[in-house]
Biopython code that builds the backbone (N, CA, C, O; Angstrom):
import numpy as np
from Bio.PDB.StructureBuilder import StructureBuilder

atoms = [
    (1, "UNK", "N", (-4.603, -24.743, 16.185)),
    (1, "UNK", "CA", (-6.001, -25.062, 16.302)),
    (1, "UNK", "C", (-6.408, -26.042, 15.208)),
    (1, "UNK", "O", (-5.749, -26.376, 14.224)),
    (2, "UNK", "N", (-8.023, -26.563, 15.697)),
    (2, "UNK", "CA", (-7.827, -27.701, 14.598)),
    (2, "UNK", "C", (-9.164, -27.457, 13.696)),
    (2, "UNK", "O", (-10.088, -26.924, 14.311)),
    (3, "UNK", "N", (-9.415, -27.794, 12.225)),
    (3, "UNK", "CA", (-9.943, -27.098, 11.462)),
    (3, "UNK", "C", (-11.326, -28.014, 11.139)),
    (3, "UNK", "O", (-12.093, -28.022, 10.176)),
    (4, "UNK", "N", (-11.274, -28.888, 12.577)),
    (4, "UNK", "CA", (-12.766, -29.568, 12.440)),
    (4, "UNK", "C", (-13.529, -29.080, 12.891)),
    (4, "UNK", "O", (-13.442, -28.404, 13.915)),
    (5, "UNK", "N", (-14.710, -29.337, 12.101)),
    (5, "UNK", "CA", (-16.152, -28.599, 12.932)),
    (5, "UNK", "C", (-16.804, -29.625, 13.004)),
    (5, "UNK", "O", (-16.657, -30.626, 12.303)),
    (6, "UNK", "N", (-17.852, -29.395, 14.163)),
    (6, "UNK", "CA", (-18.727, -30.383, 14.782)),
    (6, "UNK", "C", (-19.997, -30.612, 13.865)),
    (6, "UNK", "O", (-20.298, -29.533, 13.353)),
    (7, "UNK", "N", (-20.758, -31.517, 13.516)),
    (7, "UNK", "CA", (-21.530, -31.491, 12.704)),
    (7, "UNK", "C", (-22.606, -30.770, 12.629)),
    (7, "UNK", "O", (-23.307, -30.772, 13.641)),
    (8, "UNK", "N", (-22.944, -30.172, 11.768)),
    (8, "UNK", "CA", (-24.127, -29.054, 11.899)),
    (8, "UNK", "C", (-25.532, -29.865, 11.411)),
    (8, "UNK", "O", (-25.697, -30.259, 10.257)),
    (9, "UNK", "N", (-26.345, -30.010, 12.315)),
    (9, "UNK", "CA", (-27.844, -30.685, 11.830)),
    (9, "UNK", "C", (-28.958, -30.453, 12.438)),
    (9, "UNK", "O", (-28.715, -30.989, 13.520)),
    (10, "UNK", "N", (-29.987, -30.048, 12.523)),
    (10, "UNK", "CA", (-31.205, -29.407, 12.935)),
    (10, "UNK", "C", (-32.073, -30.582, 13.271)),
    (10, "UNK", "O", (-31.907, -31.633, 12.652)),
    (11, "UNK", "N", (-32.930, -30.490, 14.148)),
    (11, "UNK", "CA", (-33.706, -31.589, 14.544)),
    (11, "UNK", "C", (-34.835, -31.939, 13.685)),
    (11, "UNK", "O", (-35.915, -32.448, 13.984)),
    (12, "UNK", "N", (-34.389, -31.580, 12.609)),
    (12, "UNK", "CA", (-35.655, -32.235, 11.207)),
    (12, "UNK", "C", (-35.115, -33.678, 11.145)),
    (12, "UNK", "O", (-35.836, -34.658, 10.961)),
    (13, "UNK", "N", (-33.897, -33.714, 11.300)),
    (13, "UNK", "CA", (-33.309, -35.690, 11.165)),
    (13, "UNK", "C", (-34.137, -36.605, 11.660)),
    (13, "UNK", "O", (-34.456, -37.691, 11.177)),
    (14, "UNK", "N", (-34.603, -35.885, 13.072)),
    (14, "UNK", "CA", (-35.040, -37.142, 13.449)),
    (14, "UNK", "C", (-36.658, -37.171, 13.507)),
    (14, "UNK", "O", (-37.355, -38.151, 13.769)),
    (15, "UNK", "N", (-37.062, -35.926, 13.215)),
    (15, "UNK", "CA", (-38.913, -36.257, 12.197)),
    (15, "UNK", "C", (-38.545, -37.333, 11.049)),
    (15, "UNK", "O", (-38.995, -38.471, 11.178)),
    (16, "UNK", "N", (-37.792, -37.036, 10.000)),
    (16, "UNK", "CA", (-37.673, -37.745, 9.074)),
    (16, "UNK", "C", (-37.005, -39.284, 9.606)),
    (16, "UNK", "O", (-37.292, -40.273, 8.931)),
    (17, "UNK", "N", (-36.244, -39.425, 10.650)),
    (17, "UNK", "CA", (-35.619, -40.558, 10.995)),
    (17, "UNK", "C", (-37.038, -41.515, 11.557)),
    (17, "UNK", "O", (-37.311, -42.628, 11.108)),
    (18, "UNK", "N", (-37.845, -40.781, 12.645)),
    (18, "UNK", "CA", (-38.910, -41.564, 12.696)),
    (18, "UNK", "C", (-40.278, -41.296, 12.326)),
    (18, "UNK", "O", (-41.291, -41.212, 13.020)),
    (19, "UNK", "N", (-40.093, -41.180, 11.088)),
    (19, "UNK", "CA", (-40.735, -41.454, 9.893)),
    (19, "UNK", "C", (-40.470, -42.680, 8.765)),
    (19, "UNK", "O", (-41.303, -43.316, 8.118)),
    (20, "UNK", "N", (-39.239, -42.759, 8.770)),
    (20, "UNK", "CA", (-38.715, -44.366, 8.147)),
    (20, "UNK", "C", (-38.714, -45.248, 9.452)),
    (20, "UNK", "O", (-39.176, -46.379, 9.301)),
    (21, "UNK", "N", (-38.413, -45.021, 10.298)),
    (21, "UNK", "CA", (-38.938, -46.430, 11.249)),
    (21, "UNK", "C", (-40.367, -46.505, 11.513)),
    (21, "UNK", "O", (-40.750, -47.608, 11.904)),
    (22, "UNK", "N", (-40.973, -45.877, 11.429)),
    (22, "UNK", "CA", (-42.258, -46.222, 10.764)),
    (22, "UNK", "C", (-43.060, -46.799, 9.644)),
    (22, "UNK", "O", (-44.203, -47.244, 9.748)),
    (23, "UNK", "N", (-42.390, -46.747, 8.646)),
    (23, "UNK", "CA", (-42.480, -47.112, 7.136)),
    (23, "UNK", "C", (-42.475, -48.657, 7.624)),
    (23, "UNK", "O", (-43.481, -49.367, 7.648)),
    (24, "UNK", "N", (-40.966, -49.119, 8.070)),
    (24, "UNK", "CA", (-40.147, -50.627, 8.229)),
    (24, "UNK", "C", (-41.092, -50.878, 9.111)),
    (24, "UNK", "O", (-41.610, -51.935, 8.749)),
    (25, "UNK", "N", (-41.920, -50.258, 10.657)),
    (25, "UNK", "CA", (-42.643, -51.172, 11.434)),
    (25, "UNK", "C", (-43.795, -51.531, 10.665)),
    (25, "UNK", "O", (-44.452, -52.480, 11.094)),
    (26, "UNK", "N", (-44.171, -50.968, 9.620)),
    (26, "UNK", "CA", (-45.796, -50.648, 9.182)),
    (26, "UNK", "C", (-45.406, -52.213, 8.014)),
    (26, "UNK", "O", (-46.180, -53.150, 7.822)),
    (27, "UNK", "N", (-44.287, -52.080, 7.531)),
    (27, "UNK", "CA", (-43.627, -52.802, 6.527)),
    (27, "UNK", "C", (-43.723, -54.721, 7.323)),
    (27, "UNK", "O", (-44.155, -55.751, 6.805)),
    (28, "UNK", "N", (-43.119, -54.484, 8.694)),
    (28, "UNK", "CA", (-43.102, -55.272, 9.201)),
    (28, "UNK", "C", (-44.285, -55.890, 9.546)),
    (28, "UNK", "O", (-44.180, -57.115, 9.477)),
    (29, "UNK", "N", (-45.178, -55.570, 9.831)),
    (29, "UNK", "CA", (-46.202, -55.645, 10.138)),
    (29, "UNK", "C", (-47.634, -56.481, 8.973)),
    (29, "UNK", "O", (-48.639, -57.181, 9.101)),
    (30, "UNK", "N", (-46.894, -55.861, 7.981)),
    (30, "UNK", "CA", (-47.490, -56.037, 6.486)),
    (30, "UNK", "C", (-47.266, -57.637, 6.167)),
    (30, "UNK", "O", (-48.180, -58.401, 5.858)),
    (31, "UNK", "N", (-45.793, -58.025, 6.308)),
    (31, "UNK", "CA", (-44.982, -59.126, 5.759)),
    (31, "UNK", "C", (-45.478, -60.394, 7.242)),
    (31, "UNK", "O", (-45.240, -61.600, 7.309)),
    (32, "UNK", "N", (-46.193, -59.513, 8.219)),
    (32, "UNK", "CA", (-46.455, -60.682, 8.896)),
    (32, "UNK", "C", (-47.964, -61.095, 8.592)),
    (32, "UNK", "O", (-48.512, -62.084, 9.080)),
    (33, "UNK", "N", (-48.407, -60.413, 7.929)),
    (33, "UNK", "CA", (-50.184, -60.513, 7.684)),
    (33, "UNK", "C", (-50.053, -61.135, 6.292)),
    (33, "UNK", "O", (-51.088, -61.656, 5.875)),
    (34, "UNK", "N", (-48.949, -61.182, 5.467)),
    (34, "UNK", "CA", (-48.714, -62.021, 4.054)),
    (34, "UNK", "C", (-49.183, -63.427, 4.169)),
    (34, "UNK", "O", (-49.766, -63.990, 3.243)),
    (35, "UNK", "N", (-48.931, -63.974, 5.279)),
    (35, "UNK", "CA", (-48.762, -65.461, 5.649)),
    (35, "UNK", "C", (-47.898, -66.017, 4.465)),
    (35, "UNK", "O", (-48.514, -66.529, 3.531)),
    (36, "UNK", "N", (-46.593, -65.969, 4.416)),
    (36, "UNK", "CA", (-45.734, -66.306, 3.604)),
    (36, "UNK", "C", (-45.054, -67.485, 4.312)),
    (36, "UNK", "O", (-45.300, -67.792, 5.478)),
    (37, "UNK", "N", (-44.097, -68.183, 3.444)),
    (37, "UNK", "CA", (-43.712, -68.881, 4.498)),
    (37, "UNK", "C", (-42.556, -68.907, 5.884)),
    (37, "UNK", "O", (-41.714, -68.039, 6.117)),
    (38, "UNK", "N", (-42.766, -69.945, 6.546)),
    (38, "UNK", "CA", (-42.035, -69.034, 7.464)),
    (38, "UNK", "C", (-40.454, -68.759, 7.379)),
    (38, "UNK", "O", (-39.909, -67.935, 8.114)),
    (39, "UNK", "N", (-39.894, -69.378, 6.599)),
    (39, "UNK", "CA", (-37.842, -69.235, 6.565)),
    (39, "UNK", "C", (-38.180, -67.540, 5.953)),
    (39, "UNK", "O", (-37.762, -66.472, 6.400)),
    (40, "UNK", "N", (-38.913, -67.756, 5.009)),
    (40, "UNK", "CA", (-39.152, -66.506, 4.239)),
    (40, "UNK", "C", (-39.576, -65.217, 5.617)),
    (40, "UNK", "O", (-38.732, -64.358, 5.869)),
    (41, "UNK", "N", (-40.229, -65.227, 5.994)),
    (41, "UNK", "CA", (-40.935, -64.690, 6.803)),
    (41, "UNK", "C", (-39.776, -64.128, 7.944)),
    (41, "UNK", "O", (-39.594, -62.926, 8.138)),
    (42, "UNK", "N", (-39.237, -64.909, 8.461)),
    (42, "UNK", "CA", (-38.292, -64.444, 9.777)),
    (42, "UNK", "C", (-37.064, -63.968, 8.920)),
    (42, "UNK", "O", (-36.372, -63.187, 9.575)),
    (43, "UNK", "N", (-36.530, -64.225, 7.519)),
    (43, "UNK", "CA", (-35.723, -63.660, 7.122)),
    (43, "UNK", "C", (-36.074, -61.909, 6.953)),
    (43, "UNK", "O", (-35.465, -60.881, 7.247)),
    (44, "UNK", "N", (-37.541, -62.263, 6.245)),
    (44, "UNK", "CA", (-37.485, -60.449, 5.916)),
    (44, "UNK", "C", (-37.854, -59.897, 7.093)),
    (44, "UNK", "O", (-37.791, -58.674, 6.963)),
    (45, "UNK", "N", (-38.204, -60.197, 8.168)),
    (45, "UNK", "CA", (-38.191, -59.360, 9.583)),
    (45, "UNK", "C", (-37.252, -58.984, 10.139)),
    (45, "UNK", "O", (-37.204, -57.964, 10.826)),
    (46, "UNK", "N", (-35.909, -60.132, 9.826)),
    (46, "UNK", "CA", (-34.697, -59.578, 10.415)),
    (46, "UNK", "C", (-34.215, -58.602, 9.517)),
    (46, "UNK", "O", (-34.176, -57.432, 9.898)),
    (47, "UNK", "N", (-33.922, -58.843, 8.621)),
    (47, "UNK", "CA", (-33.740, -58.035, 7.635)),
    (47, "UNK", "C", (-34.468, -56.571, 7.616)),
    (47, "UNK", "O", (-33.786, -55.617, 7.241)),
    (48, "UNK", "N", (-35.831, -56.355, 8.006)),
    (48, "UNK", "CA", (-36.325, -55.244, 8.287)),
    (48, "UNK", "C", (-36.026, -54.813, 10.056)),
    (48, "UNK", "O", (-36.544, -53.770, 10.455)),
    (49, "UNK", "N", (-35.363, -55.481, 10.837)),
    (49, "UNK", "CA", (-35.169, -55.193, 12.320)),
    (49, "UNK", "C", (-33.563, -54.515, 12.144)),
    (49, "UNK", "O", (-33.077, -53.572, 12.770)),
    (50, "UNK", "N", (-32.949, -55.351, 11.071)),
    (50, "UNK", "CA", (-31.812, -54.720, 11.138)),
    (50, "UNK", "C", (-31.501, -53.339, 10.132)),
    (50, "UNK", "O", (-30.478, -52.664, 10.252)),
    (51, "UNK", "N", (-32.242, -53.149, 9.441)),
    (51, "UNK", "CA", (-32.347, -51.468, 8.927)),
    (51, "UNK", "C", (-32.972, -50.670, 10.334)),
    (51, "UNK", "O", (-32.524, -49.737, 10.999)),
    (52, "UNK", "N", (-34.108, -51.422, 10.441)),
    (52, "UNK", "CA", (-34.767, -50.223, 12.034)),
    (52, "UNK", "C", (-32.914, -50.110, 13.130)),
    (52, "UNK", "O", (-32.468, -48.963, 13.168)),
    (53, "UNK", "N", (-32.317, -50.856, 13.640)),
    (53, "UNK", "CA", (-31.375, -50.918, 13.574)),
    (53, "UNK", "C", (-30.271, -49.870, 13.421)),
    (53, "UNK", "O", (-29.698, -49.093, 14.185)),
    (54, "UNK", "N", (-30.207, -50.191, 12.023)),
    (54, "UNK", "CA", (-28.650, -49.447, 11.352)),
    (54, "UNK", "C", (-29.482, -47.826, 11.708)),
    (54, "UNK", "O", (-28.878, -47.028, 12.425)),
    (55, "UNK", "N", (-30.667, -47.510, 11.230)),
    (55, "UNK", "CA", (-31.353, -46.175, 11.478)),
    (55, "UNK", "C", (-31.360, -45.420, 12.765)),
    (55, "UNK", "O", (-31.525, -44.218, 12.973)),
    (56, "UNK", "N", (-31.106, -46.563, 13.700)),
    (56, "UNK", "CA", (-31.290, -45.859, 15.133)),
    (56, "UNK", "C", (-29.692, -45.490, 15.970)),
    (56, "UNK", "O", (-29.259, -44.825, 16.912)),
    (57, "UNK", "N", (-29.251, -46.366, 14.963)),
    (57, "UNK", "CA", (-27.202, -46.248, 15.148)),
    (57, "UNK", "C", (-26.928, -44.893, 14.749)),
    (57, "UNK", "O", (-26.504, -43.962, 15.434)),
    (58, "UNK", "N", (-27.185, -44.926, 13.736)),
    (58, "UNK", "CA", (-26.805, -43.688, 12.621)),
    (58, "UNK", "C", (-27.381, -42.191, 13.447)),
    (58, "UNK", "O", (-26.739, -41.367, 14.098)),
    (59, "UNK", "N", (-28.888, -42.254, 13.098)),
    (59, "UNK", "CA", (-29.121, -40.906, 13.962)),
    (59, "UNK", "C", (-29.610, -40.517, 15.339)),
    (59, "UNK", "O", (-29.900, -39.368, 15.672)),
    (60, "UNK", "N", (-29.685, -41.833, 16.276)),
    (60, "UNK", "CA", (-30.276, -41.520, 17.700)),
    (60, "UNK", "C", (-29.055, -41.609, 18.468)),
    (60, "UNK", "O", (-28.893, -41.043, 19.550)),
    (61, "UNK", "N", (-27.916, -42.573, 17.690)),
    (61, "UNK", "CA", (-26.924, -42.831, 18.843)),
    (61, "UNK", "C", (-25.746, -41.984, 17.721)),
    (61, "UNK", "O", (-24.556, -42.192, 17.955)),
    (62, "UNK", "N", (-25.972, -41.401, 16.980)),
    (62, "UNK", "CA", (-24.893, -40.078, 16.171)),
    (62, "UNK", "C", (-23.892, -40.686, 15.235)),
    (62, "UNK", "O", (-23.202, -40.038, 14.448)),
    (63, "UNK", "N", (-23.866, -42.566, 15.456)),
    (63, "UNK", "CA", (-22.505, -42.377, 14.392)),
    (63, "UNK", "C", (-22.238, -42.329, 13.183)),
    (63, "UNK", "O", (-21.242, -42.425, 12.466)),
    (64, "UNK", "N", (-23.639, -42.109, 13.052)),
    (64, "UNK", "CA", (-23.379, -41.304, 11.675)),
    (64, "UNK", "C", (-22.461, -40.122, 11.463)),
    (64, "UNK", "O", (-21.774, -39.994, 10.450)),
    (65, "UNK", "N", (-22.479, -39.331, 12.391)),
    (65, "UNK", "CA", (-21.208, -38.553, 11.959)),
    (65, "UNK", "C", (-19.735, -38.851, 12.837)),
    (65, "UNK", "O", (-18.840, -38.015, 12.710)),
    (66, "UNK", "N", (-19.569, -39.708, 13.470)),
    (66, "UNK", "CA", (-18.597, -40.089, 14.288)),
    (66, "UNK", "C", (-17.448, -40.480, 13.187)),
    (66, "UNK", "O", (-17.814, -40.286, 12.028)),
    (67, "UNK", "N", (-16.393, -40.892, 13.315)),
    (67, "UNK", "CA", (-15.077, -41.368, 12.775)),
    (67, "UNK", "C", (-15.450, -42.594, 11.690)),
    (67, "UNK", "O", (-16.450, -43.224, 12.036)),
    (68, "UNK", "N", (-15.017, -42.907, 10.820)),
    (68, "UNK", "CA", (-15.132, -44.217, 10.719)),
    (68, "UNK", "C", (-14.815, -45.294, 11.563)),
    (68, "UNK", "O", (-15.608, -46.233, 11.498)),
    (69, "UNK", "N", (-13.837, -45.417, 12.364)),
    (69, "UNK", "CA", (-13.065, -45.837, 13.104)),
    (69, "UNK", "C", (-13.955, -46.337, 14.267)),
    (69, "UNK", "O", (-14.067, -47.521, 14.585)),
    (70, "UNK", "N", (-14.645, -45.176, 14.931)),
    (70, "UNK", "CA", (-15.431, -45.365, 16.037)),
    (70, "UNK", "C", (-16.620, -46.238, 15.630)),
    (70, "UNK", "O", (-16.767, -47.281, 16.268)),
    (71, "UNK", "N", (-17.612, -45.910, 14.515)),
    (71, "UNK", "CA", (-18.616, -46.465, 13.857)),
    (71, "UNK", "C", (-18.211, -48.395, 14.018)),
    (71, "UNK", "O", (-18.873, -49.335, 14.458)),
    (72, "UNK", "N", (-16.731, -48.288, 13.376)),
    (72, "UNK", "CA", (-16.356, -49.932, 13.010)),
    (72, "UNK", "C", (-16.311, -50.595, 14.544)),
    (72, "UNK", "O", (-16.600, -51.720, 14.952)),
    (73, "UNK", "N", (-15.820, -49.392, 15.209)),
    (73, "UNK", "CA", (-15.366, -50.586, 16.242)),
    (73, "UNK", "C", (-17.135, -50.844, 16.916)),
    (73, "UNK", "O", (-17.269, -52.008, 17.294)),
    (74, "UNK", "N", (-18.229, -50.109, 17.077)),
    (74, "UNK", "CA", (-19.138, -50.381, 17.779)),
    (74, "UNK", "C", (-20.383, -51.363, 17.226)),
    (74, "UNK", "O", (-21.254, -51.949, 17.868)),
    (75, "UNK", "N", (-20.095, -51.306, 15.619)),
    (75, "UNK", "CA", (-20.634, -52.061, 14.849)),
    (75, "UNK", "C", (-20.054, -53.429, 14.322)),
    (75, "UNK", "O", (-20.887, -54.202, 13.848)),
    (76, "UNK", "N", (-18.862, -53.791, 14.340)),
    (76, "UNK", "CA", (-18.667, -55.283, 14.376)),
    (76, "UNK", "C", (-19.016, -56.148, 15.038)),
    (76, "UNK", "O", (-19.124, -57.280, 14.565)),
    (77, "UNK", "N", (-19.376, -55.795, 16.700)),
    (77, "UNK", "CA", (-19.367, -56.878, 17.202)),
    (77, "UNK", "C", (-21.082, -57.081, 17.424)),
    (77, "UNK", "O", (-21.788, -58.082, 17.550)),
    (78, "UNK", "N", (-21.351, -55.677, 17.405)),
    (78, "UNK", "CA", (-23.163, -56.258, 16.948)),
    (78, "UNK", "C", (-23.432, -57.303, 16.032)),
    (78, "UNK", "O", (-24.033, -58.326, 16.360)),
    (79, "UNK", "N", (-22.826, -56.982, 14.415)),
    (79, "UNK", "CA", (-22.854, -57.526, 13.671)),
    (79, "UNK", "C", (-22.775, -59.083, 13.678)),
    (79, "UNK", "O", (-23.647, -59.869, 13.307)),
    (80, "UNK", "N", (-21.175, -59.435, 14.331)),
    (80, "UNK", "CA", (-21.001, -60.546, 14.931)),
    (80, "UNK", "C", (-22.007, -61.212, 16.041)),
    (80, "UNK", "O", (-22.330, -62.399, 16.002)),
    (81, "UNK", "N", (-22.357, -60.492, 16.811)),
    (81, "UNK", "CA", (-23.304, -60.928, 18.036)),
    (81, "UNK", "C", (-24.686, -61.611, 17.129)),
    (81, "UNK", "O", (-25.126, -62.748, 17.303)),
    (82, "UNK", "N", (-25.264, -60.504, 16.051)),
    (82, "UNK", "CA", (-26.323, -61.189, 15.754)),
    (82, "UNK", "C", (-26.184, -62.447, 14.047)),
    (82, "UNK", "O", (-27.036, -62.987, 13.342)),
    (83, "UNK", "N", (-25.158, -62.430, 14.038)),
    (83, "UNK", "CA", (-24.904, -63.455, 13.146)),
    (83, "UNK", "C", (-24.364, -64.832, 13.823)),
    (83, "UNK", "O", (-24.126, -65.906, 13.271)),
    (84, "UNK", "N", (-24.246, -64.468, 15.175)),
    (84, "UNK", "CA", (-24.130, -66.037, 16.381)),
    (84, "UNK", "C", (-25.648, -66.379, 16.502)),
    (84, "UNK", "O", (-26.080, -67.475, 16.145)),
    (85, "UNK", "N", (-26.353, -65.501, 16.965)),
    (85, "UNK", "CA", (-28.099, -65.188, 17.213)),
    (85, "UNK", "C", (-28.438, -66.459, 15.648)),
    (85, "UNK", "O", (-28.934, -67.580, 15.537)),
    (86, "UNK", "N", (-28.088, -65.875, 15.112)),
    (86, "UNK", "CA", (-28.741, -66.236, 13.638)),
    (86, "UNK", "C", (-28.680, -67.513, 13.452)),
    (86, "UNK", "O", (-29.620, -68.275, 13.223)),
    (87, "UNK", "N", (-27.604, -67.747, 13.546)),
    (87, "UNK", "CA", (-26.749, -69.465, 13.550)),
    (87, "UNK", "C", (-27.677, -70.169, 14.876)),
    (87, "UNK", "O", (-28.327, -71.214, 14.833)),
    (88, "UNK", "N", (-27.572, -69.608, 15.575)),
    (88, "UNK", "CA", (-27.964, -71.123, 16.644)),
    (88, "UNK", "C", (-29.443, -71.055, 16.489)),
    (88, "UNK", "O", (-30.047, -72.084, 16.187)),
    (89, "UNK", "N", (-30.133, -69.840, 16.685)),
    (89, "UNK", "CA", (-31.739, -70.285, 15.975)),
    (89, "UNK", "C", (-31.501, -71.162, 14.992)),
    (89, "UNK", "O", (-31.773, -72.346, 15.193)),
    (90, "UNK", "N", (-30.959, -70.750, 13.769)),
    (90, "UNK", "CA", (-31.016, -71.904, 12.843)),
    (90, "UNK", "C", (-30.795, -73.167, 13.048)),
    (90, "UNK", "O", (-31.585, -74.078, 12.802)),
    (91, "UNK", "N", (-29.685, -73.264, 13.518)),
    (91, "UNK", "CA", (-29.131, -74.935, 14.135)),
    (91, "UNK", "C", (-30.857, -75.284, 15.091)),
    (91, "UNK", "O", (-31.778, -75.987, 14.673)),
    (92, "UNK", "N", (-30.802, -74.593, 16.282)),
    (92, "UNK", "CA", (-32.087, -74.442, 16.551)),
    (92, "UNK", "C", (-33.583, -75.330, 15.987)),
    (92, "UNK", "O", (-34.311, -76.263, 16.324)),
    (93, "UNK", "N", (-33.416, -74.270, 14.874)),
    (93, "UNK", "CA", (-34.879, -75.103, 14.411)),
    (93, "UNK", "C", (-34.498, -76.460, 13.421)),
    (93, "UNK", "O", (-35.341, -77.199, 12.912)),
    (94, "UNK", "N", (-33.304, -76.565, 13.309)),
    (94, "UNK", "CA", (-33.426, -77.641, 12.168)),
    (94, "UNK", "C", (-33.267, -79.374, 13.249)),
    (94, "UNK", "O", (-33.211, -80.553, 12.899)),
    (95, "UNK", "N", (-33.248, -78.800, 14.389)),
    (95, "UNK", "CA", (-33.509, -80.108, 15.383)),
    (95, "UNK", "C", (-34.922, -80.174, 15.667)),
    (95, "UNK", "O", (-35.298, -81.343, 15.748)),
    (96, "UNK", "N", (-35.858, -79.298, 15.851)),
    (96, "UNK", "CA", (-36.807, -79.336, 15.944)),
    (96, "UNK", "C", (-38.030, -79.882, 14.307)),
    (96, "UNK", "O", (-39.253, -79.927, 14.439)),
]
sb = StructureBuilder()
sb.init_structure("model")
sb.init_model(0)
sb.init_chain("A")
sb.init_seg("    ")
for serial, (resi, resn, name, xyz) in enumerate(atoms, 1):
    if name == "N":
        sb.init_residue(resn, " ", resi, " ")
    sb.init_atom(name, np.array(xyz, "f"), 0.0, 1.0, " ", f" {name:<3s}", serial, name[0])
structure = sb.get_structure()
C-alpha cells in the first residue's frame, strides 16, 4: 500500500482565495483610475491578471497540491502562450 494521503483542506481556502482576488480586482481597478502612464499601466495590470491567475491555478483548479511535475507541465505553456501575447502586442503597438 502506498503511504500517500490526499490533501486535507476545508473550504475556508477558498473564502480566503476569493478574498485576494478581490484585493488584485479592487487593486486593478485603483491603478486604472491613477491615470499613470500607459506602458506603465498595462504592465501592472498584467502583472496583477497574472497573480489573479496563478491564484485561480493553485486553488480552484487544485495544483497546488498536485505533483510538481503535473503543475510544470500545465503551466509552461500558459506561461509561454502569454509571453507570445506579450510580444506581438508589443511589436503591435510600436507600429502604431
Amino acid at each position: 500500500m502506498s503511504d500517500h494521503q490526499p490533501a486535507q483542506h476545508g473550504y475556508g481556502i477558498y473564502g480566503v482565495t476569493w478574498f485576494w482576488l478581490l484585493v488584485v480586482t479592487v487593486a486593478e481597478i485603483g491603478v486604472t483610475l491613477l491615470h499613470i502612464p500607459r506602458g506603465l499601466l498595462i504592465t501592472s495590470l498584467v502583472v496583477l491578471a497574472l497573480i489573479k491567475a496563478a491564484l485561480i491555478m493553485a486553488y480552484f483548479m487544485h495544483l497546488r497540491w498536485e505533483r510538481p511535475v503535473v503543475a510544470t507541465l500545465f503551466s509552461v505553456p500558459i506561461a509561454l502562450l502569454l509571453l507570445a501575447l506579450f510580444v506581438a502586442l508589443a511589436l503591435d503597438a510600436q507600429v502604431f
